[in-house]
C-alpha positions in Angstrom: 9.1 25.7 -19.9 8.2 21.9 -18.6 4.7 21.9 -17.3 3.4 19.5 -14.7 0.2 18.7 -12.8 0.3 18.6 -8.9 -1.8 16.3 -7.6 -3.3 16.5 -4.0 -5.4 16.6 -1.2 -6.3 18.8 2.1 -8.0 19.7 4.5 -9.4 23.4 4.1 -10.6 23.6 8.3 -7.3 26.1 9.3 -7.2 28.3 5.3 -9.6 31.1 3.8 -10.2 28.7 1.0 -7.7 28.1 -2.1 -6.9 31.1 -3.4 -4.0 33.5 -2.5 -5.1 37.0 -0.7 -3.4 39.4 0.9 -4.2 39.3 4.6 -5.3 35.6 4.8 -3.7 32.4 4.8 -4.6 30.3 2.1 -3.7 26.7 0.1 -2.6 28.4 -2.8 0.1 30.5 -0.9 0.9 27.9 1.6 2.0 25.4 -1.6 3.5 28.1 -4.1 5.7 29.6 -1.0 7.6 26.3 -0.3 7.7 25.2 -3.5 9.5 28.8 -4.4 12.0 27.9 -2.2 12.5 24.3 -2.9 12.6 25.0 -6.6 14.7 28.7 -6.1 12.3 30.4 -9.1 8.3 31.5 -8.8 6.1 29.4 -9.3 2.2 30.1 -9.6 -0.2 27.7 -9.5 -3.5 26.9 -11.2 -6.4 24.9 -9.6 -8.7 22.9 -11.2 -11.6 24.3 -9.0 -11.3 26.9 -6.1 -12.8 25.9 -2.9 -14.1 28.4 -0.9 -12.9 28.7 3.1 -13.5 25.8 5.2 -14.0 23.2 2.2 -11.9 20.1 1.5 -10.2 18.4 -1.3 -9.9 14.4 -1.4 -8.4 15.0 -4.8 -7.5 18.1 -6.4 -4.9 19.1 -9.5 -3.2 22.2 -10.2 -0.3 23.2 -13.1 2.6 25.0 -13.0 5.4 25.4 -14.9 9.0 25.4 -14.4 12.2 26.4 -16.6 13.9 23.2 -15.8 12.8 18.9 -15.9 11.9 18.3 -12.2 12.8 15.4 -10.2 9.3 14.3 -9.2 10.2 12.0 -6.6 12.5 14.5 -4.6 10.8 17.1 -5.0 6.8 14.9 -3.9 8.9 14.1 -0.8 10.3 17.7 0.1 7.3 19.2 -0.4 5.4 16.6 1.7 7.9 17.3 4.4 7.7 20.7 4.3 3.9 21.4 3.8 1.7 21.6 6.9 -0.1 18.0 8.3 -3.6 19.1 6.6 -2.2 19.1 3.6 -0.5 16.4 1.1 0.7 16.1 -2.5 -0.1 12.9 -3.7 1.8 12.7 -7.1 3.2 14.8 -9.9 2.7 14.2 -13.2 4.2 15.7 -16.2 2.0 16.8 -18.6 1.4 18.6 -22.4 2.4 21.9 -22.7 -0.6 23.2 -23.3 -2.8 20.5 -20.6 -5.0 23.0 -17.9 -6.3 22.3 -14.9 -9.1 24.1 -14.9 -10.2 23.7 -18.5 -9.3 20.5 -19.1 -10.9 18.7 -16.4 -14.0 16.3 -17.8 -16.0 16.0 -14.7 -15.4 16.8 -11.3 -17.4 15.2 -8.3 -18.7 16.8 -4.9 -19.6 15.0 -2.1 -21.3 17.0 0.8 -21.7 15.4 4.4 -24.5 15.7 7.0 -24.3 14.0 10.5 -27.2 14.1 12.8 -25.8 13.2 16.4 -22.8 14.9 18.0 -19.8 12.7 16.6 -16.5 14.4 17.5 -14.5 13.3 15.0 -17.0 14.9 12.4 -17.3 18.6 14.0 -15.1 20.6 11.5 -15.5 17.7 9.0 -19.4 17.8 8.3 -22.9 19.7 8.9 -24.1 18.8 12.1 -28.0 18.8 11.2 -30.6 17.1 14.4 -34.1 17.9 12.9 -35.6 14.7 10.6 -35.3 15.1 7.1 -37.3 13.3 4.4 -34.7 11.5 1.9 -36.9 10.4 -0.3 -37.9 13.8 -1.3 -34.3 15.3 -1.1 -33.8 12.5 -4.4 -36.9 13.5 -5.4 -35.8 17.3 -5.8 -32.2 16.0 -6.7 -33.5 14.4 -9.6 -34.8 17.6 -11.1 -31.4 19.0 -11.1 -30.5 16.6 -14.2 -33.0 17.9 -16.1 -31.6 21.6 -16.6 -28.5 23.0 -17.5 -28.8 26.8 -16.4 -27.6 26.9 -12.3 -27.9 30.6 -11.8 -30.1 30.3 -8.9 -27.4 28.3 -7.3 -24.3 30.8 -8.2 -22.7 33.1 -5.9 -24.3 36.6 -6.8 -21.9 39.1 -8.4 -19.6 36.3 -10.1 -18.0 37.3 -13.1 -18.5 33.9 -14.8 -19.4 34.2 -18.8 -22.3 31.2 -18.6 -24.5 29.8 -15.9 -24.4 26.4 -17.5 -23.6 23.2 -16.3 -24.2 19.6 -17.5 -25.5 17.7 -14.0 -24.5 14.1 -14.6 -25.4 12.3 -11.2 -27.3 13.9 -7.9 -27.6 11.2 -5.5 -28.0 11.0 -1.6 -26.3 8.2 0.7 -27.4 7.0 3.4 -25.3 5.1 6.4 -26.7 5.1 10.2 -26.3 8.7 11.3 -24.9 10.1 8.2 -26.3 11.6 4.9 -24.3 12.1 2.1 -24.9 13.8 -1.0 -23.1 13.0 -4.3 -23.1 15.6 -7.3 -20.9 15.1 -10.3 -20.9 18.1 -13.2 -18.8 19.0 -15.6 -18.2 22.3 -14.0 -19.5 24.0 -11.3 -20.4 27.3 -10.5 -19.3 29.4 -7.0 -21.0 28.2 -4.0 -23.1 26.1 -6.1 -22.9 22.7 -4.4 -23.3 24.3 -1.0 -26.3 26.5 -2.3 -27.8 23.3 -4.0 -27.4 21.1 -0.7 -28.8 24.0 1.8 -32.0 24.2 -0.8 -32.5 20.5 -0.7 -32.1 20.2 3.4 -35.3 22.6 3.4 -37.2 20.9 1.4 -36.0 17.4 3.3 -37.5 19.4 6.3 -40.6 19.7 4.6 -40.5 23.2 4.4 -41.3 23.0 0.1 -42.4 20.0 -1.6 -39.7 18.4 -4.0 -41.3 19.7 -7.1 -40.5 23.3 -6.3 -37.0 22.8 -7.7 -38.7 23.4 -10.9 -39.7 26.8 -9.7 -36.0 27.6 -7.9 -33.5 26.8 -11.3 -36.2 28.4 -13.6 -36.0 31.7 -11.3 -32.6 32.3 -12.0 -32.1 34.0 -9.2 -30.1 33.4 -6.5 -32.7 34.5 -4.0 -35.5 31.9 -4.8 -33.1 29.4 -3.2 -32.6 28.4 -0.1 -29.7 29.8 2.2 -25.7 27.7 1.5 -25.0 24.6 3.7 -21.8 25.7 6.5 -18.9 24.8 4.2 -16.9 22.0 6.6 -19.0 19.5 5.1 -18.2 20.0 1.4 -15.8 17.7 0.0 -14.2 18.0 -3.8 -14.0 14.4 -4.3 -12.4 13.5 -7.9 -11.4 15.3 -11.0 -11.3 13.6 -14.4 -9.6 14.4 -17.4 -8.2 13.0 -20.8 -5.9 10.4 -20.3 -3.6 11.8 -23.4 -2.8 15.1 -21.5 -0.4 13.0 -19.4 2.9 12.3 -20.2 4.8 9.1 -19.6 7.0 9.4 -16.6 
């Protein structure tokens, strides 16, 4: 079996997140079903990091493996022309037998977008947000997070995830005119944790807690001292990372 990475991007507006399910369309079934056709065996498909639905990918990887060498440029090209507009393989590489998507990835950045005036080229592509919010003490809070390593307040309840830990490497805000963007880079993540962590810190932007009480929400571990997730369309996963020696030359 050769195994290679697929590289790409989308748009996750019109899918019930990444992965396959029975009664929904998702990017994980929408990929695997052309590529079973343009490559005439199965192929199944394993992500990096699953998004949940609504949430985008600027850069994503998933492996698969194949019986046969592919040709990487044909096949980039078919698939590009066969997959829907919102979303686009960017490259394939061929990799170590043994290289994994998931467990292999180094670090993987987040970037999560808030607008606060109607732009209409934003709607489905950020969190529409009008009330003020304090930045300085969104940093404030966000600057706690590097400080812990146990996210359980911040993890989707009834996950069946072995470990709550996560090394937090940068939690930054951005700010441009209208816009706010916030920049987390771990190396893992845990379900709805980004979008958990963003909703907590809008309230206390809002003035609603004062930034120290971050201290109080991760030590809780409980998903119900946090504040409520942030809508999905402005989540953005933004880069994964991994060792360079996993790649093959192509």
């Amino acid at each position: 079996m050769k195994r290679y990475f697929l590289e790409l991007s989308y748009s996750g507006k019109n899918y019930h997140g990444w992965q396959r399910q029975p009664q929904a369309v998702s990017i994980q079934q929408t990929i695997e079903d052309r590529m079973r056709l343009l490559l005439r065996e199965p192929v199944e498909l394993t992500v990096a990091g699953r998004t949940d639905a609504g949430v985008h990918a600027k850069q994503t990887f998933a492996h698969f493996d194949v019986n046969n060498e592919v040709d990487i440029d044909w096949l980039s090209k078919r698939l590009n022309a066969f997959l829907p507009k919102d979303i686009a393989i960017e490259n394939i590489h061929p990799v170590k037998e043994k290289a994994h998507a998931r467990y292999d990835a180094l670090r993987r950045t987040y970037r999560y977008i808030i607008v606060n005036k109607k732009d209409p080229f934003m709607w489905d592509w950020a969190w529409l947000y009008y009330e003020p919010l304090d930045i300085k003490a969104m940093q404030k809070a966000s600057d706690i997070l590097l400080a812990y390593e146990d996210f359980e307040s911040f993890s989707k309840v009834k996950t069946d995830v072995k470990t709550f830990i996560c090394r937090i490497d940068e939690a930054r805000w951005e700010t441009d005119t209208y816009r706010l963007e916030f920049v987390i880079t771990a190396n893992r993540f845990l379900r709805n944790m980004v979008r958990a962590i963003v909703g907590t810190l809008v309230e206390i932007g809002s003035g609603k807690y004062p930034p120290e009480t971050m201290h109080r929400i991760i030590q809780a571990k409980n998903r119900n001292a946090a504040g409520p997730s942030a809508p999905p369309q402005g989540l953005y996963l933004e880069t994964v990372s991994y060792p360079p020696d996993i790649f093959l030359k192509e």
